[in-house]
N, C-alpha and C positions, 0 to 999 in steps of 0.2 A: 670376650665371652663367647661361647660355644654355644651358636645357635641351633640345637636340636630340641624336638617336640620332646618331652618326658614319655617315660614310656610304663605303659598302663599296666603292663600284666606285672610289675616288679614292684606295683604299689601291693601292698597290705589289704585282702582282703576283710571290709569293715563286718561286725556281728550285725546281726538284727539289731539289737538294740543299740548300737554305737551310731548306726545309720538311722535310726529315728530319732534317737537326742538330738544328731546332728543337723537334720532335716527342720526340727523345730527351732531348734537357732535360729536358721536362716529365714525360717518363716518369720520370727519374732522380731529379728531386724530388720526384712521388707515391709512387715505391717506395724511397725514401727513401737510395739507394744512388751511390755516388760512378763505379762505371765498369758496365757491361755490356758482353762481350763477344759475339763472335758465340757462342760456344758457347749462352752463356746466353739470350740473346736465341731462338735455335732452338730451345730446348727450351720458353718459356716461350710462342712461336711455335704449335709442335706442338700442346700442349696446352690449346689453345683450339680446342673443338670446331667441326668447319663451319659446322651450322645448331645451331638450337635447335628443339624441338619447345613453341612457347610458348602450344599448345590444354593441354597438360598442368599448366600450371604454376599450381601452389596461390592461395589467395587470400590468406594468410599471407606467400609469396613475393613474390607481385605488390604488395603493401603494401611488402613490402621495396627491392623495386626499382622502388619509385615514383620520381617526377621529387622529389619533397621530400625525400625517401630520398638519393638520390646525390647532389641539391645538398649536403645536409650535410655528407655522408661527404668530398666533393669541397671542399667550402669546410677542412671539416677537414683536409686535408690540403696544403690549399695557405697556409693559413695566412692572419692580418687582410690580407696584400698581396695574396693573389689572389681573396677575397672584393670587395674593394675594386674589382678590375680586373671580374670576375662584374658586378657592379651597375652600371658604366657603361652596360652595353647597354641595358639598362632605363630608359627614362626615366620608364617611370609609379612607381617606386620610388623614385628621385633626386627626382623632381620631386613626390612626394606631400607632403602636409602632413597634420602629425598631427591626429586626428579630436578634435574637442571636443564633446561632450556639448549637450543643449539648455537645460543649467539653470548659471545662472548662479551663483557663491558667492553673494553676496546673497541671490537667491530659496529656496537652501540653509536659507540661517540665518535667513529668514526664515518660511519653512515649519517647519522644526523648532522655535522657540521659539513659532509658533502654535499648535502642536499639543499637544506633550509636557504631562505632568502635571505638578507642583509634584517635586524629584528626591526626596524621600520619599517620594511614591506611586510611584514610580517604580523607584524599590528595593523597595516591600513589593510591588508587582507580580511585579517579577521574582523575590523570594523566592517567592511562591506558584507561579509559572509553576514551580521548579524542583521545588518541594515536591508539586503537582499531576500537571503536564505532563509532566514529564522521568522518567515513567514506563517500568522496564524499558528503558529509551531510552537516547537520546546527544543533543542539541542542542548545548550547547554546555556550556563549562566556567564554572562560578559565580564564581568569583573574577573571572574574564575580563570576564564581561556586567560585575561591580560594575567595573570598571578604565575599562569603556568609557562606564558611564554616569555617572563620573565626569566623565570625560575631554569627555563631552559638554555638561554644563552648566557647567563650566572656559571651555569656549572655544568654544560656541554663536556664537560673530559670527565666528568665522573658518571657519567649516564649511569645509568644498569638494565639488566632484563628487565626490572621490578616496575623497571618505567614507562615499558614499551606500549601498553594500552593507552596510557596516556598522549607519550608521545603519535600513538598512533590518532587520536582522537583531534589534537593542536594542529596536525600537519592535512586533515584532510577540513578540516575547519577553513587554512590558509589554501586550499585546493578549491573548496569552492567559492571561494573569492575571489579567485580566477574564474570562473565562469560569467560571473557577473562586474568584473573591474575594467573602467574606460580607461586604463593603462593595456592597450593591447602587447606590451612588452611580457606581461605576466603571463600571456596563454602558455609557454611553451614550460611552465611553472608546475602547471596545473596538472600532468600526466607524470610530473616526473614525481612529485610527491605521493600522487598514487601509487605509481609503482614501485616507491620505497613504504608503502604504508603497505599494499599486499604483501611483499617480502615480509613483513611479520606477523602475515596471517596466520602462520601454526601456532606460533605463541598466541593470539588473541583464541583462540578456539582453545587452546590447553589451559587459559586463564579463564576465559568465558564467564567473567566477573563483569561485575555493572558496567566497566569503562569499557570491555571489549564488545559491549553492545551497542553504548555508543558510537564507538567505532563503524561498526558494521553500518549501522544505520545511515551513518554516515560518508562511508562508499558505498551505498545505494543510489543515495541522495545524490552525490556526483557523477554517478554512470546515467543515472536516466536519462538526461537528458543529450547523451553521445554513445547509447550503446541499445541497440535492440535484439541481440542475440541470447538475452534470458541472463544476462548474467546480475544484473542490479535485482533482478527480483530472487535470483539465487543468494546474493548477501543480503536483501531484505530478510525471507526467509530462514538465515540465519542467524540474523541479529533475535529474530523473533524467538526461537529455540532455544539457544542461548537465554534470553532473557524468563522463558518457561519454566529452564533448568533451576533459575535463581528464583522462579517462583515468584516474578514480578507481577503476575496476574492477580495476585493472592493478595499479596500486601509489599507496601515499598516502603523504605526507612525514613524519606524525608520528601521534601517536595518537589525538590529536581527529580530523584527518581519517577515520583510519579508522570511528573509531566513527560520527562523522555517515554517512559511508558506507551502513555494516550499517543503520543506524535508517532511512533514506531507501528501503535496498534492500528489507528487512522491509514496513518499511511499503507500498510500491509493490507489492510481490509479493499481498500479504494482500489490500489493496483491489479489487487489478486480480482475482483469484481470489476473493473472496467476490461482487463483481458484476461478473464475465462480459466480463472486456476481453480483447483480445489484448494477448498479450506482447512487450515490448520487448527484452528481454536475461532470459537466463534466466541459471540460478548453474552449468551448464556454463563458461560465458563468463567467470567472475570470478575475479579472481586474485590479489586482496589477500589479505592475511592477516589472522585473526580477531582481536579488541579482545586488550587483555593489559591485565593489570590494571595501576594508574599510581596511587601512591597519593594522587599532585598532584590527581588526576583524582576523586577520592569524594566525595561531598557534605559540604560544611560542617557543619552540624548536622542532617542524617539518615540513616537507613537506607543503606547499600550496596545497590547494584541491580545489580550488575558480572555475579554469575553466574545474575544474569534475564536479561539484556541475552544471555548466550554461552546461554542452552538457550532463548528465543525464537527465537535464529538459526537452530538447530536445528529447531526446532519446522516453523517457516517453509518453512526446504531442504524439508524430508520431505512437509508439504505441495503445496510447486511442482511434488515426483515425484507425488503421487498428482493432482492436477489435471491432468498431462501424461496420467497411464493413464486416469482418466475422459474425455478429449478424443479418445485413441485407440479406446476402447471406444465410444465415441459413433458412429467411422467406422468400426469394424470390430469387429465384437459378436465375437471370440475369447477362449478358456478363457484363455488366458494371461496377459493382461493381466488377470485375474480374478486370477490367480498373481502376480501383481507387483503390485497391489492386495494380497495377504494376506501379502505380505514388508512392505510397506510400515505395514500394521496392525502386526507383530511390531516393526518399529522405534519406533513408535508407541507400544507396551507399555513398552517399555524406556527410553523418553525421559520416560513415568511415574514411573516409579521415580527421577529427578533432579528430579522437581516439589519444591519445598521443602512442610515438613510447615508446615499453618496452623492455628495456635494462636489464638485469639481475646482469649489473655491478652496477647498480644507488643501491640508501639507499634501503634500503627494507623496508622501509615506504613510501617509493616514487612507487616502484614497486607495492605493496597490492592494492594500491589508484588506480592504472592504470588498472590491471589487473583486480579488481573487476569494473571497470568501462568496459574492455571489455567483460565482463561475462555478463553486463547488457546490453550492444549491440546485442551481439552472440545471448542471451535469445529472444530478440525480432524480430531476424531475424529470429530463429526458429520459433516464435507464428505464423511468418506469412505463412509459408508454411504448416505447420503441420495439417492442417485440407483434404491435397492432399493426404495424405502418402499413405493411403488402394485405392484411385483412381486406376484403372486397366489400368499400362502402358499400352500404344501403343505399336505391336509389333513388330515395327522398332527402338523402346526406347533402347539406349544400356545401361548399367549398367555408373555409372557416378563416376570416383573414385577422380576427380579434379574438382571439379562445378564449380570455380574461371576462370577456364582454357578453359572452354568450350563456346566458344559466345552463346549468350544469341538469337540473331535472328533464331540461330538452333537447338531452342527448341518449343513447344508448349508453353502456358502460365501455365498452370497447371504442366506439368514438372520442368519447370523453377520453379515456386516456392516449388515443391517436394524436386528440388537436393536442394536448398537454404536452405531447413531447415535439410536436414541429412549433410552440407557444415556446416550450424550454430552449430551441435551437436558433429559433431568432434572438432570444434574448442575450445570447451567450453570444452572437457575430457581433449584437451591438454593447454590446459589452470589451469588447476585445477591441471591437471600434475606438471605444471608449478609453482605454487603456493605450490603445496607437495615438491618440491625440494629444493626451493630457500626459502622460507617462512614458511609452514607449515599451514595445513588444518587447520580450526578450527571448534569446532563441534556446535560452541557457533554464527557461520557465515549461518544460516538458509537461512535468504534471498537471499542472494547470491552464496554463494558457493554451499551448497547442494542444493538449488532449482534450479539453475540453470545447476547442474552436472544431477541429479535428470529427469527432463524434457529431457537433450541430451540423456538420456538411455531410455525411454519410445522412442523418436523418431528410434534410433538405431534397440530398439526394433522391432518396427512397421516396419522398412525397412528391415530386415531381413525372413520379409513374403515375401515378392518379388525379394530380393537380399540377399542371405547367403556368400557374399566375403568374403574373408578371412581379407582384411582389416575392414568389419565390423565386425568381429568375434573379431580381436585383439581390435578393439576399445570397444567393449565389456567388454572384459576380466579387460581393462586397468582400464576404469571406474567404473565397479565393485570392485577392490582392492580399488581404493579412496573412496567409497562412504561405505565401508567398514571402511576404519581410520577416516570419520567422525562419525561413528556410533560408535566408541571405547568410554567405558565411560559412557555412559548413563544410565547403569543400567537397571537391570530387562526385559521386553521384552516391549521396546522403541518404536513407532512409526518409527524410523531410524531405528532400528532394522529387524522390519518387512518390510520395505522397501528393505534393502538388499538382507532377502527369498524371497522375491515375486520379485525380478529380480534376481535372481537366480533360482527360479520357469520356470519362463519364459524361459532362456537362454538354460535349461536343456529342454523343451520342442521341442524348435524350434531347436536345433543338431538333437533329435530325430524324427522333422520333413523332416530334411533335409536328414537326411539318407535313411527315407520310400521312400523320391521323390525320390534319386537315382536307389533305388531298384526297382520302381513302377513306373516310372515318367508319368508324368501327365501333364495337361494343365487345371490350376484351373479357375473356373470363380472367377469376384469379387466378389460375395456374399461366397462361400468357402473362400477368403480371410478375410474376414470377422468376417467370423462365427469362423476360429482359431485364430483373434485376441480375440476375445471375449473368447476363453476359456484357451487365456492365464490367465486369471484373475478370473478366476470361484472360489470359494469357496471351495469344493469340486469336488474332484478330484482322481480315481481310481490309474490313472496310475500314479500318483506321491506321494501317500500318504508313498510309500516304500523308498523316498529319506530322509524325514526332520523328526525326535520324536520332542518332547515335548522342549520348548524355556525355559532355565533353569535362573536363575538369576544375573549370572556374566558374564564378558565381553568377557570369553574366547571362548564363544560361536560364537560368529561373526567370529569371526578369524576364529576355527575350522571347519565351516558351510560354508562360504564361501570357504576357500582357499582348505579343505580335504575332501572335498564330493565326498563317493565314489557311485555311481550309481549301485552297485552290488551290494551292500546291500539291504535288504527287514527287518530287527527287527528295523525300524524304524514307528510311528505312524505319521498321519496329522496334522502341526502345525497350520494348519488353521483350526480346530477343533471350531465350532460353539458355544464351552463354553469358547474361548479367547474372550476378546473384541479387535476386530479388528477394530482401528480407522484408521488404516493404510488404509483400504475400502474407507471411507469416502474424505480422501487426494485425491485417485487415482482417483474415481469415476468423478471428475468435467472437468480435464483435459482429461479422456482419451473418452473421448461423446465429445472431440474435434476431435478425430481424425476421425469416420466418418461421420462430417460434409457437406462434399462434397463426397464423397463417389461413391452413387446414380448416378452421373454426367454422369459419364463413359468420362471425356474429354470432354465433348458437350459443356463448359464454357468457350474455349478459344476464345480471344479478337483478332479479325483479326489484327489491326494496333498494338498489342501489343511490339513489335520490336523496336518500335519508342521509348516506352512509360518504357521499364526496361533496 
């Protein structure tokens, strides 16, 4: 068939009255009615207003009566025949051919059976992935991954394109399995299946259908924890868009959809709000409906995680608002938003009381779930205070070693959320304590564990300008040894790695700040407090260049660095030497432009009826 458009000027021009018979047909089988008289007609006439005022019209509307919008509504009503007669005019639609993909079957099946492990590793991968990973979460359904990974070494020679979401989905599944498997034979598993799952990133973005969300999601999930160059929040991101496109916000088909959903939405809110991105869609916008419990849906043989997964999402919301009123206080220092700050702490209170109780007797699958669920609490009760820290007490302020303990009406509001967040950062060293004792750190646990250990040490930090107690000193100490066995491992000079010097840097500064005060004592204003947070983190640095040489490439360095530094020595060089790549900078930089947020204030933002209101 000879695809050309018909051509208009060779049709038959109609009469006036051929083209209003005709006109009425078409009316009568849109509105779907056998006669119209004139009465009818007149009134339906009338009632179509002259103009439109189309400056006014919503952005909800205008989606409504988009060109896609009426083609459907129009094709639905004229039914498979007048869709039919619609697409003649169109010759780039007649005449298109459908898209095929750049991988051939063959290169399919021949990539995946190069790659994949023996299907028993392959199963104990994804057992631990769910046992690990599928943390307070949603990934996917366990029975599912087993059906699929069946399914895949059944009939590895007939792969196809059609399958590659999927397979991409199985293979980063058994990837981070490898992050968390005491088969250390598996690490070298765990990159290479990555790198055959990005290799079919075009396809996942040209399909960008429910599974290549999961997907994505899913090399997120396994870069965070070994990659800080932006790239895992680049496929978070992604997965998120993709899942936009498909309108997952709106409504989802079933129940796994929704939950991947929430675990994607969660997770993307937390990331993009612990380091400092703009937002893409906020939870105004969302309109699915929350997980429902599905008892198809609980893990095979562990723990239920169902009513972690619904008060994280919570947790999360309640955060998104208070990062919105921190963002508006940032442009407009107003009492009020100090007030919707101290409604937000009271919600905050009461999402306390739904944290489950942790028992150190329970499975230690049951505990990891809880615990890492109060890590995600503690964390966000920290966010919210932590932009008061360098605020210059009042000097009736006493030092606050129980913020739990002390009524909240016999504080300022900016105090009260100061002690709250150095109250949230103890909790979270002894929590991680807790987790080292009973369970074991994991290094492979980024978003939670260490980021969360991570943030209680910069606050610790930061409170030590104002208060050097000796209980903030031991909390110090303590959290530095943890944040230390999560950096074990890593290799060569890690991002965790340098995280560990540069609070260690810190720690060793502010002793020898505290000793000049005793020697010298002083009454600083805020701005000198200030100006030594800010040089805790400088780059170069005279008086400490004599502590730290050169970051060598084995693990015994952290150990050594952290726990045997001796301060008498000087044959050391600066390991922050401007020819390391320091992306450890980049990390620090977003969070700690939180801390003199409010600053400037000096107190002048407390909310009179606050009392009422935390």
């Amino acid at each position: 068939m000879d695809c050309q458009p018909g051509d208009a000027s060779s049709s038959e021009r109609m009469t006036k009255g051929e083209r209003s018979e005709r006109l009425e047909k078409v009316i009568k089988h849109i509105l779907e009615t056998s006669s119209l008289d004139n009465e009818e007609l007149r009134i339906m006439s009338d009632s179509i207003p002259e103009s439109t005022d189309f400056g006014n019209i919503s952005h909800s509307t205008a989606t409504e009566n988009s060109l896609s919008t009426f083609s459907r509504q129009l094709e639905k009503k004229l039914g498979d025949a007048g869709a039919d007669i619609l697409e003649t005019g169109n010759s780039e639609h007649e005449c298109a051919k459908p898209y095929h993909g750049v991988y051939s079957d063959s290169e399919i099946s021949v990539a995946v059976l190069g790659t994949l492990p023996s299907k028993a590793v392959a199963i104990c991968l994804a057992e631990v992935c769910f046992a690990r990973v599928q943390c307070n979460s949603f990934y996917a359904d366990e029975n599912w991954a087993k059906r699929q990974i069946d399914h895949i070494y059944l009939t590895s020679a007939t792969l196809s394109e059609r399958n590659i979401p999927m397979l991409a989905t199985i293979m980063m599944i058994m990837a981070l399995g490898t992050q968390f498997s005491a088969d250390t034979s598996h690490e070298s598993l765990g990159p290479l299946l990555y790198e055959r799952t990005i290799s079919m990133l075009p396809e996942l973005i040209r399909r960008s259908d429910f599974e290549s969300v999961r997907a994505c999601l899913l090399i997120a999930t396994f870069l965070f924890p070994i990659d800080h160059s932006g790239a895992a929040y680049t496929y978070l991101g992604l997965a998120l868009h993709m899942a936009i496109r498909n309108k997952m916000h709106k409504h989802a088909h079933d129940e796994v959809q929704v939950r991947v959903w929430w675990t994607l939405y969660t997770f993307y809110q937390r990331a993009r709000i612990i380091h400092g991105y703009p937002k893409t869609l906020s939870y105004g916008e969302v309109e699915v409906r929350r997980p429902r419990l599905d008892p198809v849906l609980e893990p095979r043989n562990g723990p239920s995680n169902f009513l972690n997964q619904v008060t994280l999402i919570e947790i999360t919301i309640t955060l998104e608002k208070i990062a919105y009123e921190l963002a508006l206080l940032r442009k407009e220092r107003k009492p009020a938003h100090i007030a919707n700050l101290l409604v937000h702490r009271r919600n905050m209170l009461e999402l306390e009381d739904e944290l489950p109780h942790l028992d150190i007797q329970e499975d230690k699958g049951r505990l990891r779930l809880d615990i890492h669920l109060h890590l995600h609490y503690w964390h966000a009760r920290l966010f919210v205070g932590r932009p008061f820290l360098l605020e210059q007490p009042s000097p009736h302020e006493q030092p606050l070693r129980h913020p739990a303990q002390t009524p909240s009406s016999s504080l300022s509001s900016s105090t009260l959320l100061r002690h709250d967040a150095v109250h949230a950062a103890e909790k979270i060293v002894q929590l991680c304590q807790l987790v080292h004792e009973n369970i074991g750190l994991a290094r492979a646990s980024y978003a939670t564990e260490f980021t969360s250990l991570r943030a209680a040490m910069l606050v610790l930090i930061a409170r030590c300008i104002t208060d050097m107690a000796p209980t903030i000193s031991d909390l110090l100490k303590q959290g530095l040894e943890l944040i230390q066995q999560m950096s074990l491992g890593q290799g060569q000079a890690s991002a965790e790695t340098r995280v560990v010097v540069a609070l260690q840097r810190a720690i060793v500064r502010l002793h020898k700040r505290t000793s000049s005060i005793e020697t010298h004592p002083t009454t600083e204003p805020l701005t000198d407090q200030m100006r030594q947070w800010e040089m805790l983190w400088q780059q170069q640095s005279p008086d400490f260049t004599q502590y730290f040489g050169d970051l060598p490439n084995d693990d015994t360095f952290v150990h050594e660095t952290v726990l045997n530094t001796d301060p008498t020595r000087s044959d050391r060089i600066d390991v922050f030497n401007q020819s390391h790549e320091d992306m450890w900078s980049a990390i620090f930089n977003a969070q700690l432009d939180e801390f003199s947020l409010i600053s400037a204030v000096n107190g002048s933002l407390d909310y009179p009826g606050f009392s009422e209101l935390g």
